[in-house]
C-alpha positions in Angstrom: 37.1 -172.6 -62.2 36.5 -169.5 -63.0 36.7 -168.2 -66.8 35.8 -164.4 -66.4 33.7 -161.7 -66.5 30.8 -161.9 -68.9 30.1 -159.0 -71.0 33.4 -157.2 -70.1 35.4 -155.6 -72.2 38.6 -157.3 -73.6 41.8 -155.6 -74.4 40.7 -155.9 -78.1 38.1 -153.6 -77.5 35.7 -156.1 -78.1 32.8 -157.5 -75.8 33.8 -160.9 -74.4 30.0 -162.7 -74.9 29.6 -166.3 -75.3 30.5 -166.9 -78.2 34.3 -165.7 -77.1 33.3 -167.9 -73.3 32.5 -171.0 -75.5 36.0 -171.1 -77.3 37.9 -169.9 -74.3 36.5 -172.9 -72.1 37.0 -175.4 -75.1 40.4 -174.6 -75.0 41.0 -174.5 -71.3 39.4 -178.1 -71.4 41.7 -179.7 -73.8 44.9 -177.8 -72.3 43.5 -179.9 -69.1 42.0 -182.9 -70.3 45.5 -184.9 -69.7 45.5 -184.0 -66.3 44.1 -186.2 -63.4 42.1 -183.4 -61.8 41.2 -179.8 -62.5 43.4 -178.8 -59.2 46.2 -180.7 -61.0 45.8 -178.4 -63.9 45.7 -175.3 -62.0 49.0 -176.2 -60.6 50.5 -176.8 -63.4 49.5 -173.2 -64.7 50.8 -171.6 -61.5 54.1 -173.4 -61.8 54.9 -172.3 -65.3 53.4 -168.8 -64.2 56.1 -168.5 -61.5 58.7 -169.7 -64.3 57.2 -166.8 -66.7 58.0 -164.2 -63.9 61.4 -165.8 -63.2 62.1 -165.5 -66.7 61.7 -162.4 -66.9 63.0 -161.1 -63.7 66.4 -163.1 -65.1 66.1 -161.1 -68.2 66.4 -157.6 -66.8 68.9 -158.6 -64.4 71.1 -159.8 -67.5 73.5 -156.8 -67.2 75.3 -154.9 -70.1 78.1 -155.0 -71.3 79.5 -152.0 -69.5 78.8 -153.4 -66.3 80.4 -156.5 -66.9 83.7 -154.6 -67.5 83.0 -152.3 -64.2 81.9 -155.3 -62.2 85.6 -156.8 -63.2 87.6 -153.7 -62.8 85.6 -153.6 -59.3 86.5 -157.0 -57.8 90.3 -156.6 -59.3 90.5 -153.7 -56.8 88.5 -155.8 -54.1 91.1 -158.3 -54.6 94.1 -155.4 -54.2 95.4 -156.1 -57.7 98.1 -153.4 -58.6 96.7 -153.4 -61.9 93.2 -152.5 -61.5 93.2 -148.7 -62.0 95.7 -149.7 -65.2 92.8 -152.2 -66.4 90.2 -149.6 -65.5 91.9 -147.3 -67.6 91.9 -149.0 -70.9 88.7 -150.1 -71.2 87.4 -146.8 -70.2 89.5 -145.6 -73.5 89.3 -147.9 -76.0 86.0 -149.8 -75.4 83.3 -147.1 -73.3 84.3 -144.5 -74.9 85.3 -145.6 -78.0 82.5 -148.0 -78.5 79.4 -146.4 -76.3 76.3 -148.1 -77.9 78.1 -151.1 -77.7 78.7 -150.8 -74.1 74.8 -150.4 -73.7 74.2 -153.7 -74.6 73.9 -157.0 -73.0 77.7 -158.6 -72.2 76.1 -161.7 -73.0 74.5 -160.2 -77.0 78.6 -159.3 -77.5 80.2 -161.1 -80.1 83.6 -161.8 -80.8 83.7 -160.0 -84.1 82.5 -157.1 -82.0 85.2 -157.4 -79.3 87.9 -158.3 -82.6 86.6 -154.5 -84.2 87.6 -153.0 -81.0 91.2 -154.8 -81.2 91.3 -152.7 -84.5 90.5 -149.8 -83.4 93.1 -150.3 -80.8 95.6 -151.0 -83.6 94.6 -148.4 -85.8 94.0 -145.3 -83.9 94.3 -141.7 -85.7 96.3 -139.8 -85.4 99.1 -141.2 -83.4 101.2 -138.0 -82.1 105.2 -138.3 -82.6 107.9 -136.1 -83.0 106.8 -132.8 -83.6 103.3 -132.5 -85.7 100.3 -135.0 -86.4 101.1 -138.2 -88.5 100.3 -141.8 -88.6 102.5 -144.2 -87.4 102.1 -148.1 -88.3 101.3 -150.1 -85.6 104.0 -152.2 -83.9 105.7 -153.5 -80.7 107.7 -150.2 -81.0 105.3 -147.6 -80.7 103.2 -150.1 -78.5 100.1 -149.9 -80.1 100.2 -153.9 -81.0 100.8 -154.2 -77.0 98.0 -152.5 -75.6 95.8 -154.2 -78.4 96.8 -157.7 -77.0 96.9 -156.6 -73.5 93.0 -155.1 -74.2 92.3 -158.8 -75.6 93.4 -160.2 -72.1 91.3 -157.5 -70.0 88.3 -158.4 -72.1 88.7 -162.2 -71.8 89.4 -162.3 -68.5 86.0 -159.6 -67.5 84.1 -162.5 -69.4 85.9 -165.1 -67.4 84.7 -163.5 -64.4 81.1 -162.8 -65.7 80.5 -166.5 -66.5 81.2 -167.4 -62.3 79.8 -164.3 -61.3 76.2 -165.4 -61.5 76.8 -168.7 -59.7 79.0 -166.8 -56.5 77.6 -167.7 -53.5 79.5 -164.4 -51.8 78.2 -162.1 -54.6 75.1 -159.4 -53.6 71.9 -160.7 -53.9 70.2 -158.0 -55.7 73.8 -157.7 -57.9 73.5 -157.5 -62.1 73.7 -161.1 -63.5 75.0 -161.6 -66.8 73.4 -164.6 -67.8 76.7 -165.7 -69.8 77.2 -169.5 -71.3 80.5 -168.6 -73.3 83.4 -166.7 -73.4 83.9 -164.5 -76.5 86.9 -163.1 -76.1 88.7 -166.7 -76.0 88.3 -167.0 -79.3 90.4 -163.7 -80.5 94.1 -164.7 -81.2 97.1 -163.0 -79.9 98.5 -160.4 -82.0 101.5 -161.1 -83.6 104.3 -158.5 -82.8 103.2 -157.9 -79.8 104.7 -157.8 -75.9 108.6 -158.2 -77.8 110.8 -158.8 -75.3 113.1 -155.0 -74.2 116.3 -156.6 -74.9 117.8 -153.3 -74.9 120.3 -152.4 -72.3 122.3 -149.1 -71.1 125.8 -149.9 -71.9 128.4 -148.5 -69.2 128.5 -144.9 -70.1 124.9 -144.8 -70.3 124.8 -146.2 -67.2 127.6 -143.8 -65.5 125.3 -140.8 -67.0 122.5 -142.0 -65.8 123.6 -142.2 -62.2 125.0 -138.2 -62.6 121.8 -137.4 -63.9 120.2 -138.7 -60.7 122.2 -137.7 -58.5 121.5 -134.2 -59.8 117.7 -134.0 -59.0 116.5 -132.2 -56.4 115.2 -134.0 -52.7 113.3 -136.5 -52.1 113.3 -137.2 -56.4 116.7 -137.9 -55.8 116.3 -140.3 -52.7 113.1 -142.3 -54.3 115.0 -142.6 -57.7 119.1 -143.8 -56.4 116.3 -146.0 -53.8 114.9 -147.3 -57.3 118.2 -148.5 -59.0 120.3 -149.2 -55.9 117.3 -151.8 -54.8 117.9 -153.6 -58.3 115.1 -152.4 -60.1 111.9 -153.6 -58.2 108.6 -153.3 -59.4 107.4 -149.9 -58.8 103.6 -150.4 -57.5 105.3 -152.6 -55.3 108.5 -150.8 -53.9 105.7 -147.4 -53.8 103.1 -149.3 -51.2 106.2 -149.4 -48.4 106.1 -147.8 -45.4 108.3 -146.5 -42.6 107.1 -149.7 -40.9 108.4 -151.4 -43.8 111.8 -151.8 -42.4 112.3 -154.0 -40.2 115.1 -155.5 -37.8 116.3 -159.4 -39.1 118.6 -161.3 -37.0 122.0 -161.5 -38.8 121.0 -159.4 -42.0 119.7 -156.1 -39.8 117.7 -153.2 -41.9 115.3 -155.2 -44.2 112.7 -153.5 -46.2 109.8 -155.9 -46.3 107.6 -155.2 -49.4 104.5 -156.8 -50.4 104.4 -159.1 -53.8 100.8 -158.9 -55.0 101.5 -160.5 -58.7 100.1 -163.8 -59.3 97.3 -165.4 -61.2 93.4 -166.1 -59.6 94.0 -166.7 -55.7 97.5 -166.0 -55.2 97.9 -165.3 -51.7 100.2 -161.7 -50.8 103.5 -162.7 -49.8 106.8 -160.8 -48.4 109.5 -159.7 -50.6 112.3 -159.1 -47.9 115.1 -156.9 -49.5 118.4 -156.7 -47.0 119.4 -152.5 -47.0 123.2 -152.7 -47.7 125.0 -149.2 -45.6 124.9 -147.5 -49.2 120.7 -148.4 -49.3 120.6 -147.0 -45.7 122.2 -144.0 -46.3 119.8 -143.4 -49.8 116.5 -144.2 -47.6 118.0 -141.8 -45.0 116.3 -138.3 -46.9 112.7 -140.2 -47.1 113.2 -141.0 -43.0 113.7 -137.9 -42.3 111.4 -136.2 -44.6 108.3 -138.1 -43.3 106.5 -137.0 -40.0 107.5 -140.6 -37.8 104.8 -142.8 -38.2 104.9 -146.3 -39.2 101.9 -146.0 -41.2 103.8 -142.7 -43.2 104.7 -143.7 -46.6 108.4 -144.1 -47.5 108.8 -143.3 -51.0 107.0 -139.7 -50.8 107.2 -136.2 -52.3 104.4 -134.8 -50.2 104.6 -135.3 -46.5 102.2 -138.5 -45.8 101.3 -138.6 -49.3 102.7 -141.8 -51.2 104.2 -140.8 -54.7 101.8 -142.0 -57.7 103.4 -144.9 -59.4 103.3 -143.1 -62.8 105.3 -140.3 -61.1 108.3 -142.5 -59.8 108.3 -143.8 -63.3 108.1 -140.5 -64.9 111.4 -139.4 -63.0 113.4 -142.0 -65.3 111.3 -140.8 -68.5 112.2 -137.6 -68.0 115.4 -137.8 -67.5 115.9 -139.9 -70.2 114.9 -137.4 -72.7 116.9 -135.1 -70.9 120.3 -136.9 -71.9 118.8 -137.7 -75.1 118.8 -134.6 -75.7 122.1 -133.7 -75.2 123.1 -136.6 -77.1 124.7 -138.7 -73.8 122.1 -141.5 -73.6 119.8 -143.0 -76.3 116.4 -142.0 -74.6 114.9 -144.5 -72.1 112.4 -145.1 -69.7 112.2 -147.1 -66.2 111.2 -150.4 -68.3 114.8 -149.9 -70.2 116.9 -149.6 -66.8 115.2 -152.1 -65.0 116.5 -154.4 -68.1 119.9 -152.6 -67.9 120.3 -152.8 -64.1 119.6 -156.9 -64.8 121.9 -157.3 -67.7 124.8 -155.7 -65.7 124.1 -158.2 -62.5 124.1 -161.3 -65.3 127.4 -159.5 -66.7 128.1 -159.4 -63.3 128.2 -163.4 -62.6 125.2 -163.1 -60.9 123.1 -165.8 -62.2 119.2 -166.5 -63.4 118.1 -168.3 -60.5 119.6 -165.4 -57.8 118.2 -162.6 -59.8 115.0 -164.2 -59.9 115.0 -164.2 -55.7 116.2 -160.7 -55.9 113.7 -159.4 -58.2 111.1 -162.0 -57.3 110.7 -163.5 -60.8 109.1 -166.6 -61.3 107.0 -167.8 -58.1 104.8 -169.6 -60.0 105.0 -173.1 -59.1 103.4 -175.1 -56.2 107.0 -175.8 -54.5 107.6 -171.9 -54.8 104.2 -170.7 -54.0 103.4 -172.5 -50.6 106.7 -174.5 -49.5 109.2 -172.3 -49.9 109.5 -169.8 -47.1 113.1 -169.2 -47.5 113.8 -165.1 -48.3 117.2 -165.8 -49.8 118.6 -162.5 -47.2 122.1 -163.7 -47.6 122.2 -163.9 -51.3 119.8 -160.9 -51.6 122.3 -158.7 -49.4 125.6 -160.2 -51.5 124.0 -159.0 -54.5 123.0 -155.6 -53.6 126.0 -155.2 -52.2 127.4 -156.4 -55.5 125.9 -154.0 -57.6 125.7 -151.3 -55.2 129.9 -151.2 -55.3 129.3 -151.8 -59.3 127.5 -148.9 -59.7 129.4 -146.3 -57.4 132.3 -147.2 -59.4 130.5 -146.9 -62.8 130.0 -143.7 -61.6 133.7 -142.3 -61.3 134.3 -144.2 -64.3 134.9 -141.8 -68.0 133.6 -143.0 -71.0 136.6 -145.3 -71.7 135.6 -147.0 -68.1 138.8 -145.9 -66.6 138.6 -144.4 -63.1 138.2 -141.0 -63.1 
């Protein structure tokens, strides 16, 4: 085999003569001396050559830690998850920008102290803005800074989650990052205590009344896509938003239903219907947005630009608003969407209706294998008995004064 060139000129800068041949082929002769055959050794070198270069290749594929959390956000919306551009938005905050030359390096170099200092940050962030002025405010469930902090925990353990199958995917790109992860750091943060406390508050009866006045008194198609909002029970918004005019649909023996599409569910939940029966008082709220949209089934339903469909954050804001509207003239305590959805819930339970029901209306809890793929059943007949329940609550909540005498 050849050894080299005599004479030439190494890398050193030094002439390669024989007394640097001599060693060099000593060497090479014991490295192959426990091989059967020269060719044998050769081989060998090739093989471990190829491993070298495979190595390495591996090793500048293993991506940062920046595209790990892109690469996640990217297959949430791949997989239509409602939450993606929500996900997308926080880690953008608080963890590219907020930690940059972090983000730069490998996802798989990340520790969890590292990922536990950007839960602090999270926590600690100055200054918070409230009220009139710059001050801090302590973080707790309140304010929400304790939420987002454990809600950042579960984006960043889940992006690792799918890093560590990513690499192994048989449908992923072949020339896509790898990540070259063999743990997942972000399991080991705890929960935050104080965080995601239950909204047990509720809009009593007079809250409720002004409420309804207040929405009544906004201006077309606000007014429509907000009385659409409570009279439906109080759906999820990035749900009831996605509906189209070919969303309704005729149902033997229930007629009008607005079908809507339930997206929520862990890895691998299938889509499934959410049928919701339209009472006359439902048909005669959708009735602006019908008319307001150019006729298409494709048109979306819930609109405030013609064949534009309204931004979930701007069907909530209509309740946020509003709420700090009565607020301030001291008729409500101020609330948001999250608050009525509770309130429009407590009043059904006050109501008679029970758990179970307002779980089919609202389509809680379709977590199980029964629930997930046996039961087909929509539940139209109890769905349309309650709506219809609270739809007659609620008009007469409306005429009702403070006392909850008919006015």
């Amino acid at each position: 085999m050849k050894l080299g060139v005599f004479g030439a000129l190494g890398a050193d800068g030094h002439v390669r003569g024989l007394a640097f041949w001599r060693r060099e082929a000593a060497q090479i002769s014991a490295q192959a001396r426990p091989f059967s055959s020269l060719a044998a050794y050769e081989e060998r070198r090739r093989l471990d050559q190829l491993q070298s270069e495979r190595q390495v290749s591996l090793e500048a594929q293993q991506g940062s830690f920046e595209e790990l959390l892109k690469a996640y956000v990217d297959d949430m919306q791949r997989r239509e998850k409602s939450s993606a551009k929500d996900v997308g938005r926080a880690l953008e905050l608080n963890v590219l920008q907020a930690f940059p030359d972090l983000a730069q390096r490998r996802a798989k170099d990340i520790s969890a102290a590292e990922l536990s200092n950007i839960l602090r940050l999270c926590i600690h962030r100055e200054p918070a803005l409230k009220g009139r002025g710059a001050r801090k405010t302590v973080a707790n469930a309140v304010n929400g800074k304790r939420t987002m902090a454990n809600r950042l925990r579960s984006y960043l353990r889940a992006a690792y989650s799918y890093g560590l199958k990513h690499d192994l995917d048989p449908l992923r790109a072949g020339d896509s990052v790898l990540f070259g992860l063999t743990q997942n750091p972000a399991a080991m943060l705890p929960t935050i205590d104080g965080a995601e406390r239950a909204n047990t508050d509720s809009l009593t009866k007079d809250e409720l009344r002004h409420l309804l006045l207040g929405v009544d008194a906004m201006d077309e198609p606000q007014r429509a896509i907000a009385r659409c909002m409570v009279y439906l029970g109080g759906q999820r918004v990035a749900m009831l938003v996605r509906a189209t005019r070919g969303s309704i649909i005729e149902v033997d023996g229930y007629g009008s239903v607005l079908a809507l599409t339930e997206r929520k569910g862990g890895k691998g939940a299938m889509p499934r219907d959410h049928l919701l029966p339209l009472t006359p008082r439902l048909q005669e709220y959708i009735q602006p947005l019908l008319q307001a949209s150019a006729g298409s089934v494709s048109d979306p339903l819930f609109s405030v630009r013609t064949g534009r469909q309204v931004a979930r954050d701007t069907a909530l804001q209509l309740f946020s608003e509003l709420g700090a509207e009565l607020a301030g003239k001291g008729l409500t305590r101020k609330f948001t969407w999250r608050m009525v959805r509770a309130s429009i819930e407590t009043h059904l339970a006050q109501l008679g209706v029970d758990e179970q029901r307002r779980a089919w209306l609202l389509s809680h809890g379709r977590n199980g294998v029964q629930a997930r793929h046996y039961d087909r059943y929509h539940y139209l007949r109890e769905k349309r008995e309650d709506l219809e329940l609270l739809g007659r609550y609620l008009d007469e909540v409306k005429v009702a004064d403070s006392l909850g005498r008919k006015g």
